[in-house]
C-alpha positions as CSV (number, residue, x, y, z in Angstrom):
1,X,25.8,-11.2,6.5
2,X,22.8,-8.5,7.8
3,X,20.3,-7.0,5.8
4,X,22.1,-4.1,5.8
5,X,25.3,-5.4,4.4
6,X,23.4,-7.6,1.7
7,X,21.3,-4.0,0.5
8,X,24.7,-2.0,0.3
9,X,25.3,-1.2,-3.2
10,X,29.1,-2.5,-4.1
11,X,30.2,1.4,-4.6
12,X,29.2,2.0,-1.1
13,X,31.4,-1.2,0.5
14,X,33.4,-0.4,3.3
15,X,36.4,1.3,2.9
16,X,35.1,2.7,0.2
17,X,34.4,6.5,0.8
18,X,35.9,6.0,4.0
19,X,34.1,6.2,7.5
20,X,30.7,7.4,7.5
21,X,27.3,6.8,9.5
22,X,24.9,4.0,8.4
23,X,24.3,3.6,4.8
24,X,20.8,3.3,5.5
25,X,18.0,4.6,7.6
26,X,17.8,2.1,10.9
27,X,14.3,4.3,11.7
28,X,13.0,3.0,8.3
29,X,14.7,-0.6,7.7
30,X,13.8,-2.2,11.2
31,X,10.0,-1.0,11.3
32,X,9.2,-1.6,7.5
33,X,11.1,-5.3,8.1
34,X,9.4,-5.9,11.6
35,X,5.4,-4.5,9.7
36,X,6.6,-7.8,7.3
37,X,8.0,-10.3,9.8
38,X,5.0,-9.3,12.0
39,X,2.6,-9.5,9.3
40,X,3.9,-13.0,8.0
41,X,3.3,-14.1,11.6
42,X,-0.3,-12.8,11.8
43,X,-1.4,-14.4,8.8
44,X,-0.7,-17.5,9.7
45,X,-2.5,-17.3,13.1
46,X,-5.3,-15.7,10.9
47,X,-5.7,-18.2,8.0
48,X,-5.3,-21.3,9.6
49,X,-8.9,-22.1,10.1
50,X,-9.6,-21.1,6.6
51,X,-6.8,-23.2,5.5
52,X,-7.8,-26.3,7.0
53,X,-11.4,-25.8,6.0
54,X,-10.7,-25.4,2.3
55,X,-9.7,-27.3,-0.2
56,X,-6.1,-26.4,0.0
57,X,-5.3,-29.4,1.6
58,X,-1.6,-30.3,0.2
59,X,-0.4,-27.8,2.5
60,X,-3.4,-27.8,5.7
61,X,-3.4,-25.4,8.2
62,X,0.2,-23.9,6.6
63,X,-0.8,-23.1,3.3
64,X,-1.3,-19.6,3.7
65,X,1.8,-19.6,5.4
66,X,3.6,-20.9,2.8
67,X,2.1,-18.9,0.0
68,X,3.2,-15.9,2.2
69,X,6.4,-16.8,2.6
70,X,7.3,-17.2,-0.9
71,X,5.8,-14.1,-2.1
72,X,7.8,-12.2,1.0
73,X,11.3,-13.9,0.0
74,X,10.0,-12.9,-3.9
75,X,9.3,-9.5,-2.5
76,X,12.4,-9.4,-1.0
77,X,14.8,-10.7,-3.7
78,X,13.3,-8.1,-5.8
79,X,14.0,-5.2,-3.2
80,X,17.8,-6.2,-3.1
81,X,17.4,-6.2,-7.1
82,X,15.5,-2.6,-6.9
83,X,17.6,-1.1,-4.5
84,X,20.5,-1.2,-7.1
85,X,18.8,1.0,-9.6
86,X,19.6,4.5,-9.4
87,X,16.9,6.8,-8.8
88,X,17.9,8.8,-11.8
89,X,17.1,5.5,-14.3
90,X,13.3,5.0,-12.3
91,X,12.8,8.8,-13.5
92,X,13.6,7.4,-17.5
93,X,11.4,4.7,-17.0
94,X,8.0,5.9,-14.9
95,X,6.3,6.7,-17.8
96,X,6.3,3.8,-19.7
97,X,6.0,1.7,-16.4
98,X,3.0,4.0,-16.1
99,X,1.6,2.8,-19.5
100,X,2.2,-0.8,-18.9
101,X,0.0,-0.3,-15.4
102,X,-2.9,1.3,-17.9
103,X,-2.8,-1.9,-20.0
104,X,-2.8,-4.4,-17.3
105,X,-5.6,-3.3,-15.5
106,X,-7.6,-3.1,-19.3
107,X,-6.3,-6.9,-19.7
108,X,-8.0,-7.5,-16.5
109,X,-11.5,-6.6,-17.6
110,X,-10.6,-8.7,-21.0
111,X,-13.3,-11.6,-20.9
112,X,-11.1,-15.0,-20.1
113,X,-8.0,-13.1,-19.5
114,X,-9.0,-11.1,-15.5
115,X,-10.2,-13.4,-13.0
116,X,-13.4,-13.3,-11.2
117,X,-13.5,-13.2,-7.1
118,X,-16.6,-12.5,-5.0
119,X,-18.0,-10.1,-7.9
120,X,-14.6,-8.2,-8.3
121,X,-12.2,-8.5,-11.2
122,X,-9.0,-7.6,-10.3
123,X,-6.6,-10.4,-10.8
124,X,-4.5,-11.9,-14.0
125,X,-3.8,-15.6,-13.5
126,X,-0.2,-16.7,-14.1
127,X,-0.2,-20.5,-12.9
128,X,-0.2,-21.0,-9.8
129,X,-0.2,-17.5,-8.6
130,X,-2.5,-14.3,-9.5
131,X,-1.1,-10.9,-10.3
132,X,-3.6,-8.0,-9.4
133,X,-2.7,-4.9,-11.7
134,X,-4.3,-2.2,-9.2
135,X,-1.4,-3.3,-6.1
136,X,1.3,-2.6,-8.9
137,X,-0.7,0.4,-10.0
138,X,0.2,2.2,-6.8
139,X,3.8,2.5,-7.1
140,X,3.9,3.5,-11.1
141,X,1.4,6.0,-9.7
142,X,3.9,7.4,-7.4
143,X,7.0,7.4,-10.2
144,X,4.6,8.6,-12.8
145,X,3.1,11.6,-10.6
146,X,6.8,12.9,-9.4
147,X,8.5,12.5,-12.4
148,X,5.6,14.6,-14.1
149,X,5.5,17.1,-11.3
150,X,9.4,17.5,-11.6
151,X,9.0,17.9,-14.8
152,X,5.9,20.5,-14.9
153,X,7.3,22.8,-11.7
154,X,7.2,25.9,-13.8
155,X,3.5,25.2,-14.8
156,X,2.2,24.3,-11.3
157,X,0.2,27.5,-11.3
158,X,-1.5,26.6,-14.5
159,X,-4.6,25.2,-15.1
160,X,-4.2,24.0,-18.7
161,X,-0.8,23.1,-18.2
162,X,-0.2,21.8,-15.0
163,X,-3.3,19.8,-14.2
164,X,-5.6,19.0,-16.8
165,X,-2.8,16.5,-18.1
166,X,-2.4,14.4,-15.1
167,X,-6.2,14.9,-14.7
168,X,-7.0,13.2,-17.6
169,X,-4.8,10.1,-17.1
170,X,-6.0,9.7,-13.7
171,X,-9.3,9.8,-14.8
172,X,-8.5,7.1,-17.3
173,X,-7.3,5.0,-14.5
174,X,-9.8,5.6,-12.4
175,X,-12.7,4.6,-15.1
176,X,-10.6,1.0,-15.6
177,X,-10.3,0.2,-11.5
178,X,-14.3,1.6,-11.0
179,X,-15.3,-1.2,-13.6
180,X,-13.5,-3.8,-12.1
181,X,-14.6,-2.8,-9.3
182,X,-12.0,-1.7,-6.9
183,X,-13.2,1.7,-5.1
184,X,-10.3,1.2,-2.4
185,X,-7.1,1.2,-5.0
186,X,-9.2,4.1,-6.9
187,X,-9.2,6.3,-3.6
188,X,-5.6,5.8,-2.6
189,X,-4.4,6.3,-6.4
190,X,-5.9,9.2,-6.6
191,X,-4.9,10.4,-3.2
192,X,-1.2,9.9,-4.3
193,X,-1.8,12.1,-7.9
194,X,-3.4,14.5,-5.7
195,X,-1.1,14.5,-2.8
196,X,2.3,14.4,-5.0
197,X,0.8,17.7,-7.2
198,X,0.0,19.3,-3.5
199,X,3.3,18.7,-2.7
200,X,4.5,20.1,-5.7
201,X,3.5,23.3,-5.5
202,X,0.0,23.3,-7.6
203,X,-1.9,26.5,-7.3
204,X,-3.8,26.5,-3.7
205,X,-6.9,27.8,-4.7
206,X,-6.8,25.5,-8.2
207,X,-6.1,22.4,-5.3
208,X,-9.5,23.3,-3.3
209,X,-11.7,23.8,-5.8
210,X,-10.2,20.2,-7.2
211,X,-11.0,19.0,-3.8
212,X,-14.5,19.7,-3.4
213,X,-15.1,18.2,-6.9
214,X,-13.2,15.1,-5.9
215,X,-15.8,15.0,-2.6
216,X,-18.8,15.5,-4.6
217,X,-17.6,12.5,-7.1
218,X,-16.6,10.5,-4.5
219,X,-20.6,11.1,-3.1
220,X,-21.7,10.6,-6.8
221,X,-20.1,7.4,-7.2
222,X,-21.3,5.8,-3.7
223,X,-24.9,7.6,-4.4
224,X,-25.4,6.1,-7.8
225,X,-24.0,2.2,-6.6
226,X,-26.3,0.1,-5.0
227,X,-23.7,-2.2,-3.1
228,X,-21.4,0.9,-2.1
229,X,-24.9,2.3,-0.4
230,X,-25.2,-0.9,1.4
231,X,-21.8,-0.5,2.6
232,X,-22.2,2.9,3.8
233,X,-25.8,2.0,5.7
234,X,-24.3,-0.8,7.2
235,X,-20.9,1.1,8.5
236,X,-23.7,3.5,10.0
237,X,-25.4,0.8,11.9
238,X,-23.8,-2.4,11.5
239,X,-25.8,-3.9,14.2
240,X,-29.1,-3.2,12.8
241,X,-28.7,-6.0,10.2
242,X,-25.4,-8.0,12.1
243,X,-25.6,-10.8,9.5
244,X,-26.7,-9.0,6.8
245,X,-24.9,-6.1,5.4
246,X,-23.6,-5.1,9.0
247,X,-21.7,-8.5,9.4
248,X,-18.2,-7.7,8.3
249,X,-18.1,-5.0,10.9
250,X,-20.0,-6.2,13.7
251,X,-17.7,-9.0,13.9
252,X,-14.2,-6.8,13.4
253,X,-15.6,-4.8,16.5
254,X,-16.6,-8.0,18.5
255,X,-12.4,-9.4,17.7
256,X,-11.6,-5.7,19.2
257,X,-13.9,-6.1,22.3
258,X,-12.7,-9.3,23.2
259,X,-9.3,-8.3,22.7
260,X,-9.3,-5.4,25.2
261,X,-5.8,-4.5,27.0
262,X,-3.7,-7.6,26.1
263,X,-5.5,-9.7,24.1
264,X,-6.8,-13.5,24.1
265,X,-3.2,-14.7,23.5
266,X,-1.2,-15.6,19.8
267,X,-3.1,-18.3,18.5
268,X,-6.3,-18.1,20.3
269,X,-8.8,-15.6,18.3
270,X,-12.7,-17.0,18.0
271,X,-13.4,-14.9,15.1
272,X,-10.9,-16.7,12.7
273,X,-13.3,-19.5,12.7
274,X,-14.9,-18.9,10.0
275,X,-17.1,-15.9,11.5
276,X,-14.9,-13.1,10.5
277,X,-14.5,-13.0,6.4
278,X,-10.8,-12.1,5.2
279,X,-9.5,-12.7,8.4
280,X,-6.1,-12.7,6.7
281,X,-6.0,-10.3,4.0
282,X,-8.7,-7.3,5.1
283,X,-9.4,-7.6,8.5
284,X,-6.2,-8.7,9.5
285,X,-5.7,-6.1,12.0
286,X,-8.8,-7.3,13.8
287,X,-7.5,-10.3,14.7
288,X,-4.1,-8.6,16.3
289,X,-6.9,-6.7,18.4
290,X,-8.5,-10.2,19.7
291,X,-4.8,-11.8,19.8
292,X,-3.0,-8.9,21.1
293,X,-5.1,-6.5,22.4
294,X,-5.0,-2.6,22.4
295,X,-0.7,-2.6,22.7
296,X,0.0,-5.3,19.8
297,X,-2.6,-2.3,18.0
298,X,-0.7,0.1,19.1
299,X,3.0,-1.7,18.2
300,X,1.6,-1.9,14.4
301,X,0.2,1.8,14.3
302,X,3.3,2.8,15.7
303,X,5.4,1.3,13.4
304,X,3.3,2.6,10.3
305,X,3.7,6.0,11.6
306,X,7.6,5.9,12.5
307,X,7.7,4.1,8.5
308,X,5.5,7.3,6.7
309,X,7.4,10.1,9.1
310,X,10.2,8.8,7.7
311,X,9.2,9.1,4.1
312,X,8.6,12.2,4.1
313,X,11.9,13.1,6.2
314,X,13.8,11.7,3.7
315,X,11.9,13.3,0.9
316,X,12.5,16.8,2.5
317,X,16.2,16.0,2.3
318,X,16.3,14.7,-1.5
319,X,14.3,18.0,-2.0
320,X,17.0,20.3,-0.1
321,X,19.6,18.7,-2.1
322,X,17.7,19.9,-5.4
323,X,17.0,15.8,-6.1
324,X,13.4,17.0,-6.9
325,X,12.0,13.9,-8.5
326,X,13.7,11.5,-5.6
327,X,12.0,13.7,-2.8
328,X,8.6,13.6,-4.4
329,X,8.8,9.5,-5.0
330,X,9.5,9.4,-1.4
331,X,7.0,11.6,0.1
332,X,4.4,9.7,-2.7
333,X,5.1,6.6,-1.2
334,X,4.6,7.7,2.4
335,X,1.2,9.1,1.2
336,X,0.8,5.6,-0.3
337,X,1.4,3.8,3.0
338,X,-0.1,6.3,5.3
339,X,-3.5,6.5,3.0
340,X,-4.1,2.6,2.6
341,X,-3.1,2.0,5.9
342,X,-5.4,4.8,7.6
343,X,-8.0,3.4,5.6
344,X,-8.4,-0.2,6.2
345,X,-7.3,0.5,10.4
346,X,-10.8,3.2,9.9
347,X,-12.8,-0.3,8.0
348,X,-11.5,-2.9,10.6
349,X,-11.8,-0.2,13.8
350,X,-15.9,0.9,12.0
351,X,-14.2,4.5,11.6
352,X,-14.8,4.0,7.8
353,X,-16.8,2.4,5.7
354,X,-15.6,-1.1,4.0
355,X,-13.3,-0.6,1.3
356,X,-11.6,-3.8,0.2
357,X,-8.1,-2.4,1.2
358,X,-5.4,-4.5,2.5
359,X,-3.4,-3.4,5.2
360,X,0.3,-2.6,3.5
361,X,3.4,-4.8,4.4
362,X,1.5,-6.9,6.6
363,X,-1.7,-9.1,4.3
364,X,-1.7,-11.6,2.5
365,X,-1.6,-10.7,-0.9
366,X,1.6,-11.5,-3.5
367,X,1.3,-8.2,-5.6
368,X,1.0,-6.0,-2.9
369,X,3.6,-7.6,-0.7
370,X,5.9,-7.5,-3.7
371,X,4.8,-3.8,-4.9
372,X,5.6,-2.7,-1.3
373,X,9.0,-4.4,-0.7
374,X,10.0,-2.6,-4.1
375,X,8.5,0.6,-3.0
376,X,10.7,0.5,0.3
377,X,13.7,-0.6,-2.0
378,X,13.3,2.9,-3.9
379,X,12.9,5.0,-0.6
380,X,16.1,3.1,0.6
381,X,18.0,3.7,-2.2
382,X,16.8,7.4,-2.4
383,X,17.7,7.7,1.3
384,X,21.5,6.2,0.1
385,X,22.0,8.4,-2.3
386,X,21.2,11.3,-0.1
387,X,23.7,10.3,2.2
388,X,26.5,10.0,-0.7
389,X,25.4,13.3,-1.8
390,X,25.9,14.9,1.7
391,X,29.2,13.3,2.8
392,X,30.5,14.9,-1.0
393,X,30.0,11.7,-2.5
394,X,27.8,11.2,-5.7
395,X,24.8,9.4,-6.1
């Protein structure tokens, strides 16, 4: 039985509203399943150095491998799961998924409840595996912002009553993942709120001036923390202090000069050994560069970009059929996709400065994997129900 098949809500069985096209988007399934597949392969080129050299040894060089795996069949069973919702009962729901975001990431910063990692808490230990708050964070972000935008169309021209509201909670957010710290999940939550309420019609000139203001915290927050300054000097000139504060990046460009057109071959990366850090969560993409060279790059861009356009197609055709909040949950989550992804391809190419961002679909990481298989699920669905809709079904 195919993907496909297995997806298919039992309304939409064959037969059932008679012939039609494909139930779902082949331009969206295949590339979002082949950024995972790919990924799950990467990874375990990536971590098998680390793997071995750790204490992990139960599992040896496959440990990461096997982690990944479970969390992508996790992520997946819960997609299949998701995908049966209607899009109508994630609309009930997004604000008290919303709330339950806000008190996970305050349990994280609970002494003895969040775990600790390399001066960052971010993670919730459940056994044997961690949950990070700030990865399911995202996609609330996305439901809460469309269903409030939906909801607040009327007052998109008002100060008072359009933005301050979804200011305020966003701030509130953004206070709990700036004292964890995570600056990356900040930025790309924020860029969702912001991009969903663009979408949405907000008040042009009310968008700029928020815009500049954003900027100028954005400069206040890097300005007033000494380790986010560090970062930013040594994105500037990595090599002036290669094994100091430039190292992450000296070595992510080294992986990308050695992989030139075609790469070292699958397997064979230098850097993985133990020179660059988080070879397999944030500087995964590096090692494709030195494994693959400029076209494996260029396969993953590619398929990140065919992913996001069609978001945002899809949304435009929830929106024409007058499905409001379904359009603006898919267009939030190709902002979601498109944003993180930009930003850690700009950290691993030294476009950008370090931000501690995954790259979606593809690193190692169970709450993002699973947050972004569920994400898909919802764009899938909404994409469905679109279809129903436009053959004279209903959703």
């Amino acid at each position: 039985m195919s993907m496909i098949s297995t997806l298919m809500p039992r309304s939409a069985a064959p037969g059932a509203v008679g012939r039609a096209p494909a139930e779902l988007d082949p331009l969206l399934l295949w590339p979002a399943l082949g950024l995972l597949l790919f990924g799950m392969v990467m990874v375990y080129s990536a971590s098998i150095a680390t793997a071995e050299g750790s204490r992990f040894t139960a599992y040896s060089s496959s440990y990461f491998l096997v982690r990944h795996g479970f969390f992508l069949v996790i992520g997946l069973v819960a997609a299949v799961m998701a995908f049966q919702i209607p899009v109508r009962f994630w609309q009930q729901v997004a604000p008290a998924l919303f709330v339950a975001g806000v008190v996970l990431i305050a349990l994280v910063l609970v002494p003895h409840v969040g775990r600790s990692v390399n001066g960052a808490q971010r993670w919730i230990p459940l056994g044997p595996v961690n949950l990070q708050p700030s990865e399911l964070m995202k996609l609330f972000a996305v439901l809460y912002a469309a269903d409030y935008t939906a909801r607040k169309l009327a007052d998109m021209d008002s100060f008072r009553r359009g933005f301050v509201p979804m200011a305020v909670v966003m701030m509130l957010v953004g206070g709990l993942l700036l004292r964890e710290p995570d600056f990356g999940a900040f930025v790309v939550i924020i860029s969702i709120a912001m991009g969903i309420l663009f979408l949405g019609g907000i008040n042009a000139r009310l968008f700029g001036i928020l815009f500049v203001v954003l900027l100028l915290a954005f400069v206040f927050l890097i300005w007033t923390s000494p380790y986010r300054r560090e970062r930013i000097f040594g994105f500037m000139d990595p090599w002036q202090d290669a094994f100091g504060k430039g190292y992450q990046l000296s070595h992510a460009l080294i992986a990308f000069g050695r992989g030139e057109w075609f790469g070292v071959g699958l397997g064979a990366s230098v850097e993985k050994l133990f020179y660059l850090p988080e070879a397999h969560t944030d500087f995964l993409l590096a090692v494709i560069a030195e494994e693959l060279g400029f076209v494996g790059v260029v396969a993953v861009v590619g398929m990140f970009a065919l992913v996001v356009q069609r978001c945002f197609v899809i949304g435009r055709q929830a929106i024409a059929l007058d499905r409001i909040f379904g359009g603006l949950v898919a267009q939030g989550i190709g902002l979601w996709l498109g944003v993180q992804s930009f930003i850690n391809m700009g950290v691993n190419m030294g476009l950008l400065p370090t931000k501690g961002l995954t790259l979606p679909l593809m690193s190692f990481g169970g709450s993002g994997i699973l947050a972004n298989c569920v994400a898909l699920a919802i764009l899938l669905r909404i994409d469905w129900e679109n279809r129903q809709i436009m053959r004279g079904g209903k959703a």
